[in-house]
NUSE-831026 format. One record per residue (C-alpha): residue number from 1; residue in three letters; x, y, z. Coordinates in Angstrom, 3 decimals. Layout:
<node pos="NUM" code="ALA" u="X" v="Y" w="Z"/>
...
% end
This chain:
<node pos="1" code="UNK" u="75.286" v="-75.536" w="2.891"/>
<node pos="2" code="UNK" u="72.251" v="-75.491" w="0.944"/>
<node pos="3" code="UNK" u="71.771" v="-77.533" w="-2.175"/>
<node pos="4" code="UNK" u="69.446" v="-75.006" w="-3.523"/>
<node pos="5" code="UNK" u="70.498" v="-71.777" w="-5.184"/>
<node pos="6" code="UNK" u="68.393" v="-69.146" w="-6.711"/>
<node pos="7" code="UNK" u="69.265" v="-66.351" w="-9.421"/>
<node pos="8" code="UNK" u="67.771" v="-63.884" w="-12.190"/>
<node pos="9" code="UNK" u="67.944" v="-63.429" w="-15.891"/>
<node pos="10" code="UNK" u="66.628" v="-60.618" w="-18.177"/>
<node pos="11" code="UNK" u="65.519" v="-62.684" w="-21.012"/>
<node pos="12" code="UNK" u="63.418" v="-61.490" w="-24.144"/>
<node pos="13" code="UNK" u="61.857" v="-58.716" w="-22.239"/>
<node pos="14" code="UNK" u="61.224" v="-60.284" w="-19.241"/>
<node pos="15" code="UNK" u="62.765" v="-62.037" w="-16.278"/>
<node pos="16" code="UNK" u="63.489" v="-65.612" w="-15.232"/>
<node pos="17" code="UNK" u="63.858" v="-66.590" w="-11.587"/>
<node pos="18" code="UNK" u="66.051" v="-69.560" w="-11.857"/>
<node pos="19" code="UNK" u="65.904" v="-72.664" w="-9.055"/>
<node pos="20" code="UNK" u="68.871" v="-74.801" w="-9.339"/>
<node pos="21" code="UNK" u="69.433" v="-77.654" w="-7.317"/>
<node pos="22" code="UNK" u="72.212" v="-79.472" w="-7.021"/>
<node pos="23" code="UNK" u="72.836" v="-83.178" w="-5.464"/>
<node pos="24" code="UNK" u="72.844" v="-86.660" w="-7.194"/>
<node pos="25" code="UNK" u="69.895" v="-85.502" w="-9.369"/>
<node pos="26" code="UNK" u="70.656" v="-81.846" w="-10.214"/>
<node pos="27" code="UNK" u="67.612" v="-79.982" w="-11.390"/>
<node pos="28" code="UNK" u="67.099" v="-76.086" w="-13.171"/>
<node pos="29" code="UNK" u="63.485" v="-74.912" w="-12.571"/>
<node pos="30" code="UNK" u="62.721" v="-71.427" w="-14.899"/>
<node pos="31" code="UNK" u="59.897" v="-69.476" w="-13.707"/>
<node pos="32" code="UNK" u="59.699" v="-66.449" w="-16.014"/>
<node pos="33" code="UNK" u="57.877" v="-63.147" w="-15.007"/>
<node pos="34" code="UNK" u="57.307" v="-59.787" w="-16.329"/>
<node pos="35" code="UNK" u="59.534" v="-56.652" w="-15.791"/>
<node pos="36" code="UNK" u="56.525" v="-54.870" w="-13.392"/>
<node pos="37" code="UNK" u="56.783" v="-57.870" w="-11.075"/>
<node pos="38" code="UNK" u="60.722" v="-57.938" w="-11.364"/>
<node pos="39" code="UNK" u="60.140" v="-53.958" w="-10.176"/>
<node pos="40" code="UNK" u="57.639" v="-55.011" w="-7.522"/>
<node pos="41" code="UNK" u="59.656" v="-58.093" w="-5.867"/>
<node pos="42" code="UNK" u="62.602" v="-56.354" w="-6.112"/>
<node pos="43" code="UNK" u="61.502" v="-53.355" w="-3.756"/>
<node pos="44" code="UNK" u="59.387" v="-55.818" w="-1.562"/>
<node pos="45" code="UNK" u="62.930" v="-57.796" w="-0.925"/>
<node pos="46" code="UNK" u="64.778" v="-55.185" w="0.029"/>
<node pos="47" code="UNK" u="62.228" v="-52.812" w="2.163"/>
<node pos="48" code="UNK" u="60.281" v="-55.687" w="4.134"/>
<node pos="49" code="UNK" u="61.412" v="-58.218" w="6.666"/>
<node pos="50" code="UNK" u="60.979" v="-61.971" w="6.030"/>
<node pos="51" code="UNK" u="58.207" v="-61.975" w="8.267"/>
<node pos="52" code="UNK" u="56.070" v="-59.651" w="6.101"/>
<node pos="53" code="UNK" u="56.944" v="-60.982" w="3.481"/>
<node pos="54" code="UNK" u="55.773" v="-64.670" w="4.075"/>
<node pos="55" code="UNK" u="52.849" v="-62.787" w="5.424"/>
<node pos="56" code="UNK" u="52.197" v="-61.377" w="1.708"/>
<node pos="57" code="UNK" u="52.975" v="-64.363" w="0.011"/>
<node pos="58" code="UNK" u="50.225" v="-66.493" w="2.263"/>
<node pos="59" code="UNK" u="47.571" v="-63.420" w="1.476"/>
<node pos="60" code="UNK" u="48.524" v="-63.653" w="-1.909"/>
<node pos="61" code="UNK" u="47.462" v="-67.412" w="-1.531"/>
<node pos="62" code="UNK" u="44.443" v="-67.181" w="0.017"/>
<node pos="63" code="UNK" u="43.174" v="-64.670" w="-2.112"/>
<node pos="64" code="UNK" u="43.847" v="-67.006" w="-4.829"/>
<node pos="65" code="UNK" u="42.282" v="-69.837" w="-3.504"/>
<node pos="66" code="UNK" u="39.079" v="-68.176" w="-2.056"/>
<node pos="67" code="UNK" u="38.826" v="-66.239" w="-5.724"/>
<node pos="68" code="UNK" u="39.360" v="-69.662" w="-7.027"/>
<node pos="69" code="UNK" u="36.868" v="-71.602" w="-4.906"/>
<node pos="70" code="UNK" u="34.081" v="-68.239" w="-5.854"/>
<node pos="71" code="UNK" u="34.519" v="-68.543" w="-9.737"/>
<node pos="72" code="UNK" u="35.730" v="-71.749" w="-10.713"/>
<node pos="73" code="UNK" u="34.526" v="-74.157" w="-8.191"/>
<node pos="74" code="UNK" u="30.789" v="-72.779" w="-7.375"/>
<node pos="75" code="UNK" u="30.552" v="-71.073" w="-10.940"/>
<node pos="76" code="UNK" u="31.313" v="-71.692" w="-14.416"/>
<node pos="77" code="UNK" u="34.150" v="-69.610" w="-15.519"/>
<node pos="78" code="UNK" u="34.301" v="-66.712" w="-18.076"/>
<node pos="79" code="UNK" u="36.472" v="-64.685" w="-19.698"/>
<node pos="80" code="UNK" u="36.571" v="-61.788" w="-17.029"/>
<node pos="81" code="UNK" u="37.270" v="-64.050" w="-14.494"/>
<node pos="82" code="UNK" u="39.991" v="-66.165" w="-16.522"/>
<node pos="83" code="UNK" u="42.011" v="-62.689" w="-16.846"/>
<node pos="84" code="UNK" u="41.239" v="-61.974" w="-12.735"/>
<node pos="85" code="UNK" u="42.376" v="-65.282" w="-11.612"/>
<node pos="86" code="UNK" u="45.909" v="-64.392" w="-13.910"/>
<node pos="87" code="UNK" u="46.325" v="-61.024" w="-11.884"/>
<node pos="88" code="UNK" u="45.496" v="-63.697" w="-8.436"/>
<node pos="89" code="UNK" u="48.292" v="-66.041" w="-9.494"/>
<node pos="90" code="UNK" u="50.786" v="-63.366" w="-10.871"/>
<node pos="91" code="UNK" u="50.398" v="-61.429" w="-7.336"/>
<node pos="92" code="UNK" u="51.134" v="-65.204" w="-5.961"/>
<node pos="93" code="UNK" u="54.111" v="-65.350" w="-7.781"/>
<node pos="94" code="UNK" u="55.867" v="-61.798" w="-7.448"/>
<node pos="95" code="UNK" u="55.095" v="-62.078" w="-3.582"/>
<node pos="96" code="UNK" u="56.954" v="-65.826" w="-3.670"/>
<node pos="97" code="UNK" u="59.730" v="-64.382" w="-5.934"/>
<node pos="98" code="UNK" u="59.896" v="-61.472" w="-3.165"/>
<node pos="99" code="UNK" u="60.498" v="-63.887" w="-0.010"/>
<node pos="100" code="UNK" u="62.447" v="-66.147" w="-2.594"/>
<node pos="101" code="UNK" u="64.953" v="-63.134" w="-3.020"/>
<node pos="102" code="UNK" u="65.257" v="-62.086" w="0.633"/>
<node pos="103" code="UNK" u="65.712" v="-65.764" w="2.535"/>
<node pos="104" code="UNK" u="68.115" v="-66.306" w="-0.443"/>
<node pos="105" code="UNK" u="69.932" v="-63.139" w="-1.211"/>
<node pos="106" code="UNK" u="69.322" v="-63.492" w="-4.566"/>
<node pos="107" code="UNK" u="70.574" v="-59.854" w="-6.516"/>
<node pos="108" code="UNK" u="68.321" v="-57.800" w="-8.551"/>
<node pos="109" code="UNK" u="69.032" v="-59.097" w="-11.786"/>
<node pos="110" code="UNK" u="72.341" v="-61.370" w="-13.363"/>
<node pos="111" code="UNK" u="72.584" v="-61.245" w="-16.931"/>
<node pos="112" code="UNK" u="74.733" v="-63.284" w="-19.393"/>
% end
């Protein structure tokens, strides 16, 4: 049995994929997202495999880093770029949250 469990929570307008792990030092991690990418991993989950779905996630992450490495790295940084790198990382995150919710089972949404 895992030690690891994963669920969602609409809260204030948005989502929060919750990581809770349990053992002799039990842990809650809270990664809140918006409702687009709670649409977007949602359908991902449920109408790809696992295998295309890591596959997005690591595209996601290269992306990321290579957009990284282009702008921050080799360049100085400006505004247009600071609001690109936030669509990199957000695309990062809804594909994780994706794979997250398929290897895991995790439902749409729970709310309290």
């Amino acid at each position: 049995m895992s030690n690891t469990r994963y669920k969602i929570e609409e809260v204030d307008g948005g989502f929060v994929l919750i990581e809770e792990r349990i053992g002799p030092f039990p842990t809650e991690i809270r990664v809140p997202y918006s409702i687009a990418q709670e649409a977007e991993s949602g359908i991902d989950a449920t109408s790809r495999n696992g295998d295309a779905l890591r596959d997005q996630r690591k595209r996601a992450a290269l992306s990321l880093a290579r957009y990284a490495a282009s702008f921050f790295i080799e360049k100085d940084p400006d505004a247009h770029h600071l609001l690109r790198i936030r669509d990199h990382v957000e695309a990062l995150v809804t594909a994780s949250i994706a794979e997250l919710r398929k290897n895991a089972a995790v439902p749409s949404q729970q709310t309290e």
